[in-house]
Structures are given as C-alpha cells and as structure tokens.
DRENTORKOL-3810 file (N, C-alpha, C; in nm, 4 decimals):
REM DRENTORKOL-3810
@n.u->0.0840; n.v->-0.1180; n.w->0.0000; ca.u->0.0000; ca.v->0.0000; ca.w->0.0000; c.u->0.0888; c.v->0.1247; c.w->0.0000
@n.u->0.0614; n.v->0.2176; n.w->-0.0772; ca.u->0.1191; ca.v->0.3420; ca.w->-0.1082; c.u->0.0516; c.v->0.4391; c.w->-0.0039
@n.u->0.1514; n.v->0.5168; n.w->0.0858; ca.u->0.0900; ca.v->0.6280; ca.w->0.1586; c.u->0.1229; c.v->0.7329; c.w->0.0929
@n.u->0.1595; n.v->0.7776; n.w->0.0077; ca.u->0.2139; ca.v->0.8950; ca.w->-0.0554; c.u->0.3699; c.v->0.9633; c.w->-0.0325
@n.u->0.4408; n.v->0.8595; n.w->0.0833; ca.u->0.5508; ca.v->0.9320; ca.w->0.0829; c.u->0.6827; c.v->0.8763; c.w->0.0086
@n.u->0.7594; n.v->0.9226; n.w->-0.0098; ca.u->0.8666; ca.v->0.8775; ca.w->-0.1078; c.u->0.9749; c.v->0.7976; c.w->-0.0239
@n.u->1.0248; n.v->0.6587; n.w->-0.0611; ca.u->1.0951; ca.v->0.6008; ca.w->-0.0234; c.u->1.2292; c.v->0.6499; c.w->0.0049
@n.u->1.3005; n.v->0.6492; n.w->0.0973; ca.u->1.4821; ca.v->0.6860; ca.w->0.1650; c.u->1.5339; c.v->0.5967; c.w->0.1157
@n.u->1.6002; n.v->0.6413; n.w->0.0014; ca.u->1.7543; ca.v->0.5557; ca.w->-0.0559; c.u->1.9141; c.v->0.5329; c.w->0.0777
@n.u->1.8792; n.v->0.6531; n.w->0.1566; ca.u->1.9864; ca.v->0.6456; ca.w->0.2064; c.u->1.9264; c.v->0.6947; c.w->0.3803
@n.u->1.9502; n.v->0.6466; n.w->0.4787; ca.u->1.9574; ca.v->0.7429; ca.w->0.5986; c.u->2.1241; c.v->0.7215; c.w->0.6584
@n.u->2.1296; n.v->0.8529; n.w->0.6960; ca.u->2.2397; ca.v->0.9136; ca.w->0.7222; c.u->2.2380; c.v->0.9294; c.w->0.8940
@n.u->2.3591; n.v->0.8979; n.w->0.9651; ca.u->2.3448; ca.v->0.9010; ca.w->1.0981; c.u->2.4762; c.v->0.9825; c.w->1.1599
@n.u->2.4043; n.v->1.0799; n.w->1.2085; ca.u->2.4955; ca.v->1.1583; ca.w->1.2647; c.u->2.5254; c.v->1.1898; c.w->1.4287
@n.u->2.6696; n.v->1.1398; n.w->1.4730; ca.u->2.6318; ca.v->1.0989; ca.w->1.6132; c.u->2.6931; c.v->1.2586; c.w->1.6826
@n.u->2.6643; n.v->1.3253; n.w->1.7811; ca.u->2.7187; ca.v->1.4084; ca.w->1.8461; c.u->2.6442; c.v->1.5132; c.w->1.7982
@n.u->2.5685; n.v->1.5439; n.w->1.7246; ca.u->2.4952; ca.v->1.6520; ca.w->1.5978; c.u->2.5353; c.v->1.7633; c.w->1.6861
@n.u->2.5310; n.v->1.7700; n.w->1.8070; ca.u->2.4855; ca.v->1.8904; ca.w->1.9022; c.u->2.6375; c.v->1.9272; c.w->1.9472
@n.u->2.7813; n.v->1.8783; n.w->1.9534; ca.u->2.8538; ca.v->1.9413; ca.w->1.9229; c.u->2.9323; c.v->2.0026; c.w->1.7708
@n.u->2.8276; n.v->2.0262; n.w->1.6960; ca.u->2.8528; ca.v->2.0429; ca.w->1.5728; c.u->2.8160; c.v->2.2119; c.w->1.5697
@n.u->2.9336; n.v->2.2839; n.w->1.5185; ca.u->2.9213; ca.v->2.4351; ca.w->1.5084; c.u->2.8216; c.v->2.4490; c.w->1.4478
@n.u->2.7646; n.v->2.6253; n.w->1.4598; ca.u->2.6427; ca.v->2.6734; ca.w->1.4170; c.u->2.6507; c.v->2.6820; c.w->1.2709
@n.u->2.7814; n.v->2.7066; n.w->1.2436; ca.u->2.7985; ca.v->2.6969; ca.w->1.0766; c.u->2.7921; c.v->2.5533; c.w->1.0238
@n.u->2.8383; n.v->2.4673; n.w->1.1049; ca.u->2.8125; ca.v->2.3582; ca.w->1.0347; c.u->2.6472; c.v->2.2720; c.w->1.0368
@n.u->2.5703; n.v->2.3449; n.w->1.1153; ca.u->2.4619; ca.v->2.2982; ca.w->1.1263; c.u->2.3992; c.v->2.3472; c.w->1.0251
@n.u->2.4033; n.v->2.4902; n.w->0.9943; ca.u->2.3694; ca.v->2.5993; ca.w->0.8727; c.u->2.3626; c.v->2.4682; c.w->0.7625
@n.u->2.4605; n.v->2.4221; n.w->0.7143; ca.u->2.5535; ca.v->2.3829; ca.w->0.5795; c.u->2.4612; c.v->2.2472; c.w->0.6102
@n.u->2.4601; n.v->2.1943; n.w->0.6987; ca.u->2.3574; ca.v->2.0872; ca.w->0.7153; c.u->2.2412; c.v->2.1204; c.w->0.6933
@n.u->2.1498; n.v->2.1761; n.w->0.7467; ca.u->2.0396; ca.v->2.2076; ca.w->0.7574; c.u->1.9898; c.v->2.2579; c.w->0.5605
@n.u->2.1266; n.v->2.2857; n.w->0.4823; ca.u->2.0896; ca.v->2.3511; ca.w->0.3498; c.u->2.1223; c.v->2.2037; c.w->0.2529
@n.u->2.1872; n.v->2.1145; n.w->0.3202; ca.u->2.1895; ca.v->1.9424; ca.w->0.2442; c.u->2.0977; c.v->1.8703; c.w->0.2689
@n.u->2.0043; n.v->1.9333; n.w->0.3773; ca.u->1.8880; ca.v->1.8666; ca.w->0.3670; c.u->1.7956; c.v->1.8710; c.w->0.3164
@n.u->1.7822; n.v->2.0107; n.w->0.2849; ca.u->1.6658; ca.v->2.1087; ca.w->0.2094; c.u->1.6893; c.v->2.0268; c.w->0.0382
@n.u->1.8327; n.v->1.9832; n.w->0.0353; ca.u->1.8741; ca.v->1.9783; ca.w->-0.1355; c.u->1.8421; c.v->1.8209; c.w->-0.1731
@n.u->1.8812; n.v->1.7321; n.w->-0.0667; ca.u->1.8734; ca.v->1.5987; ca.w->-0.0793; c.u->1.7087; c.v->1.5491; c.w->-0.0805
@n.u->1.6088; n.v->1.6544; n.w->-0.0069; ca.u->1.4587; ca.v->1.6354; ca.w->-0.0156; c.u->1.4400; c.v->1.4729; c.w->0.0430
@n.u->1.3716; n.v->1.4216; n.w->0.0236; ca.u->1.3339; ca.v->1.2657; ca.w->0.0739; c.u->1.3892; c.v->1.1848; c.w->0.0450
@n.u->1.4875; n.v->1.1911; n.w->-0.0593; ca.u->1.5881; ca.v->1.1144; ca.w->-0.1361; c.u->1.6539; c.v->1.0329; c.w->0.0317
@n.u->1.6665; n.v->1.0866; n.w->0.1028; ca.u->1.7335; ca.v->1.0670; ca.w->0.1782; c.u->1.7235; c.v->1.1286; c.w->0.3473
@n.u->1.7410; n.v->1.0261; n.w->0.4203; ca.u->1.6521; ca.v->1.0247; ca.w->0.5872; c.u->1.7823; c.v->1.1014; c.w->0.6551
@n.u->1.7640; n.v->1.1603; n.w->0.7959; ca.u->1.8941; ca.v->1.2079; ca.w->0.8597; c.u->1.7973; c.v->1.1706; c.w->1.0097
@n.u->1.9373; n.v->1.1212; n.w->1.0794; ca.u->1.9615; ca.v->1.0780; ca.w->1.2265; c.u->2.0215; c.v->1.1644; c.w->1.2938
@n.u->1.9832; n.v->1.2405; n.w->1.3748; ca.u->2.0756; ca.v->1.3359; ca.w->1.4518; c.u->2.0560; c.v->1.2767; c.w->1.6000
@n.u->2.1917; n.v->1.2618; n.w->1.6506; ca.u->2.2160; ca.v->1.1710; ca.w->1.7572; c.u->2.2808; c.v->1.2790; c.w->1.8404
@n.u->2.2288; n.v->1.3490; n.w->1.9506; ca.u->2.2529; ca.v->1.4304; ca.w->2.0483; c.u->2.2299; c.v->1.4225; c.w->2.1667
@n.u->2.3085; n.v->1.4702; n.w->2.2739; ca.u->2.2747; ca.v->1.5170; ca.w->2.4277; c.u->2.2238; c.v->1.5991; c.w->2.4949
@n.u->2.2617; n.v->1.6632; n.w->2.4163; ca.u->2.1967; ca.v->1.8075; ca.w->2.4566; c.u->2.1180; c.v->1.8692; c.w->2.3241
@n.u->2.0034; n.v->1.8648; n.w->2.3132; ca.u->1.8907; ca.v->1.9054; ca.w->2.1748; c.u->1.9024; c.v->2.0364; c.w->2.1859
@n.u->1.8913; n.v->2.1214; n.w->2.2939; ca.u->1.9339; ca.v->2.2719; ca.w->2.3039; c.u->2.0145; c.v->2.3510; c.w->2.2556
@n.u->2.1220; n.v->2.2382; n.w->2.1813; ca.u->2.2511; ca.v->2.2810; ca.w->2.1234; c.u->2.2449; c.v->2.2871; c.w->1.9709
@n.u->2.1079; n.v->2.2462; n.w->1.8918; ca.u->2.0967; ca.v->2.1980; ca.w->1.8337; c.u->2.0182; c.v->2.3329; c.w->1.7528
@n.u->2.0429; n.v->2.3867; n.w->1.6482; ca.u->2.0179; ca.v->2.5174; ca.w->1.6038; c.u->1.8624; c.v->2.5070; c.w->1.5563
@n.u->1.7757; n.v->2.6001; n.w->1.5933; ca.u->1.6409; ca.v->2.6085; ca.w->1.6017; c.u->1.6017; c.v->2.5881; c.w->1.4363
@n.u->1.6836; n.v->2.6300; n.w->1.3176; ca.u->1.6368; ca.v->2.6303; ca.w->1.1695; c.u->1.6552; c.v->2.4200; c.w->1.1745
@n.u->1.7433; n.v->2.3953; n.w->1.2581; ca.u->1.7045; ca.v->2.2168; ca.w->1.2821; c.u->1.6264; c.v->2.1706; c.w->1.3006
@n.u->1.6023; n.v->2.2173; n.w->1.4823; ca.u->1.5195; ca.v->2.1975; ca.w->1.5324; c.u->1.3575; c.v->2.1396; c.w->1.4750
@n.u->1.3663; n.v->2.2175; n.w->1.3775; ca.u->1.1904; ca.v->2.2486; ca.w->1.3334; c.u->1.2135; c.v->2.1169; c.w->1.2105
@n.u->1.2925; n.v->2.1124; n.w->1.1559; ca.u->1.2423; ca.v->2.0136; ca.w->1.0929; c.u->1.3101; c.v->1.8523; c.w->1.1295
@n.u->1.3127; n.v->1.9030; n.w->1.2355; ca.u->1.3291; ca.v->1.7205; ca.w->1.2882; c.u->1.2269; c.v->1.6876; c.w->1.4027
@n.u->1.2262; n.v->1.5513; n.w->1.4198; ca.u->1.1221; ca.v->1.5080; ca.w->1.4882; c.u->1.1876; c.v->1.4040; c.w->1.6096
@n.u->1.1517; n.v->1.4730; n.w->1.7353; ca.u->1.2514; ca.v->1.4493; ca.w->1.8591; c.u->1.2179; c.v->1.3192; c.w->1.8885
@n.u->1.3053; n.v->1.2346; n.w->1.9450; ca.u->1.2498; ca.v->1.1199; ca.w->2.0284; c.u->1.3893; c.v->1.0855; c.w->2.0982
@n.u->1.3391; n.v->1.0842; n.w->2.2295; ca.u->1.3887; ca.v->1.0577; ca.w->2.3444; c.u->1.4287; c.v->0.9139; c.w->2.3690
@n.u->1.4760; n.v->0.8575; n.w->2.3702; ca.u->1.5304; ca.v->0.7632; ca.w->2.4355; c.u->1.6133; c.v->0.7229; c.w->2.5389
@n.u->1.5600; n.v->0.6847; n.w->2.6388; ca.u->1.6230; ca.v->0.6967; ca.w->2.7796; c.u->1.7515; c.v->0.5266; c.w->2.8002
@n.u->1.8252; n.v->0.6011; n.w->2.8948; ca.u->1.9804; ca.v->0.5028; ca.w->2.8817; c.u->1.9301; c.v->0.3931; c.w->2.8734
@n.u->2.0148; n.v->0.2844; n.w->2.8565; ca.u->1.9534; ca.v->0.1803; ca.w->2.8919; c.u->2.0730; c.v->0.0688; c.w->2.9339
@n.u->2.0878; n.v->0.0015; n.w->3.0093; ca.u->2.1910; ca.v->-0.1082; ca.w->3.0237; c.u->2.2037; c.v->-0.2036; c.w->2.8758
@n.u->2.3431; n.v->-0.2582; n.w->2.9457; ca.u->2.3864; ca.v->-0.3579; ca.w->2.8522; c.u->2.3282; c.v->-0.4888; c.w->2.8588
@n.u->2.2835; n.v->-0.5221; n.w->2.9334; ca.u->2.1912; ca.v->-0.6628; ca.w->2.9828; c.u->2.1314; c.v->-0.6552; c.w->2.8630
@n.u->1.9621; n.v->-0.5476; n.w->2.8796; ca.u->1.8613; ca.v->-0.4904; ca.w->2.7781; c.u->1.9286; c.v->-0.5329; c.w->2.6184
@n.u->1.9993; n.v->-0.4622; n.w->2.6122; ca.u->2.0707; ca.v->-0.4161; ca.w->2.4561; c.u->2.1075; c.v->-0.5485; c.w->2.4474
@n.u->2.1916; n.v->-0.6617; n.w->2.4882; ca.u->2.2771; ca.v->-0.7756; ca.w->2.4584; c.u->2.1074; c.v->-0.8437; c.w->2.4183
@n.u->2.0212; n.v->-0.8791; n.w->2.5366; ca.u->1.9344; ca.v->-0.9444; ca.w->2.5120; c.u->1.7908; c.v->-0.9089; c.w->2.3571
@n.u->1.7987; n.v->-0.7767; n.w->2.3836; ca.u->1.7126; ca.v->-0.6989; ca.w->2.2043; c.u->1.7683; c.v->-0.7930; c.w->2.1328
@n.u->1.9124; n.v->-0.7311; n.w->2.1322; ca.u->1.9770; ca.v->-0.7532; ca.w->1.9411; c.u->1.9938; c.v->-0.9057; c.w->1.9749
@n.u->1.9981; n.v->-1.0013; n.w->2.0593; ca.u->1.9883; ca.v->-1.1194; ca.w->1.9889; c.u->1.8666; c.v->-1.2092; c.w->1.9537
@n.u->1.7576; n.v->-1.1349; n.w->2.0659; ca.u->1.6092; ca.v->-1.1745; ca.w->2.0130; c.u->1.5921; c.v->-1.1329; c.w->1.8505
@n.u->1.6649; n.v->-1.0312; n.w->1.8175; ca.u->1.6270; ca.v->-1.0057; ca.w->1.6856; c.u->1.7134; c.v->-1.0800; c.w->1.5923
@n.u->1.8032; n.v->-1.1220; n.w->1.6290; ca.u->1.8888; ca.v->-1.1707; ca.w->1.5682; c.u->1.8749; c.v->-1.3311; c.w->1.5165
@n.u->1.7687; n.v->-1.3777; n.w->1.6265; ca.u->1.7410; ca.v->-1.5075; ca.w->1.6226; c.u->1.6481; c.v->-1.5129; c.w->1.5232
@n.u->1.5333; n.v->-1.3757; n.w->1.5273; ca.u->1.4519; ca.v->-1.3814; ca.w->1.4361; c.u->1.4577; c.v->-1.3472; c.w->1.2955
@n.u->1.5756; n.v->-1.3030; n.w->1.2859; ca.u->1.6560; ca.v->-1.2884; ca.w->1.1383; c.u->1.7351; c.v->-1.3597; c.w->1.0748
@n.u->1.7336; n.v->-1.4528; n.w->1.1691; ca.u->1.8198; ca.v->-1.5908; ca.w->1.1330; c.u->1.9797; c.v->-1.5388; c.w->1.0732
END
C-alpha cells in the first residue's frame, strides 16, 4: 500500500549533531533542504538545546532513555534469532 511518501535511498546518521558548530549545522540544515526525501537524517545528540532552532523544526525528537547492557545484549539477539 502506497501512503504517498517517497521512499529513503539512504539514511544518514549523525552521532554528536549537538557538538557540531552553528555553521556547520547551517551547511547541514541547506543538504537537507537539497537531498529532499531522497534521503533520511539521524541526529544523535545530548543536549537538543545545542541543536540550532532552523534544525530543530524540521526534525522530529524522540527521546530515548539510557539503557543497560543486559537490555541491549538481550534486544539484538532476540532479533537476531529472528533474522536468522
């Protein structure tokens, strides 16, 4: 089923986004505008505050709280089992 939105050839993951200068967020924020849906972006931060408001707006926040290594070891191999 088609929802109307255009498939991501590529997502892009960017870890620390939020120590990334204001100019370099600029220069980001204008590769995103150019790449259009062609392509998804991950901005992986600590501090979202740091994170320049022309960003801000077009990303969509989600929180994810710490989590142990127990958790994480046990996910990825439930999934792993199920991916054979």
């Amino acid at each position: 089923m088609h929802d109307g939105m255009v498939p991501v050839s590529r997502l892009i993951v960017i870890e620390d986004a939020d120590y990334l200068g204001h100019i370099r967020q600029a220069y980001l924020r204008r590769m995103m505008e150019t790449v259009g849906g062609a392509s998804g972006f991950v901005l992986v931060a600590r501090a979202p505050s740091r994170i320049i408001d022309a960003l801000r707006s077009r990303s969509q926040m989600i929180r994810i709280p710490p989590t142990d290594r127990e958790t994480i070891t046990t996910t990825l191999s439930e999934i792993a089992g199920k991916n054979g």
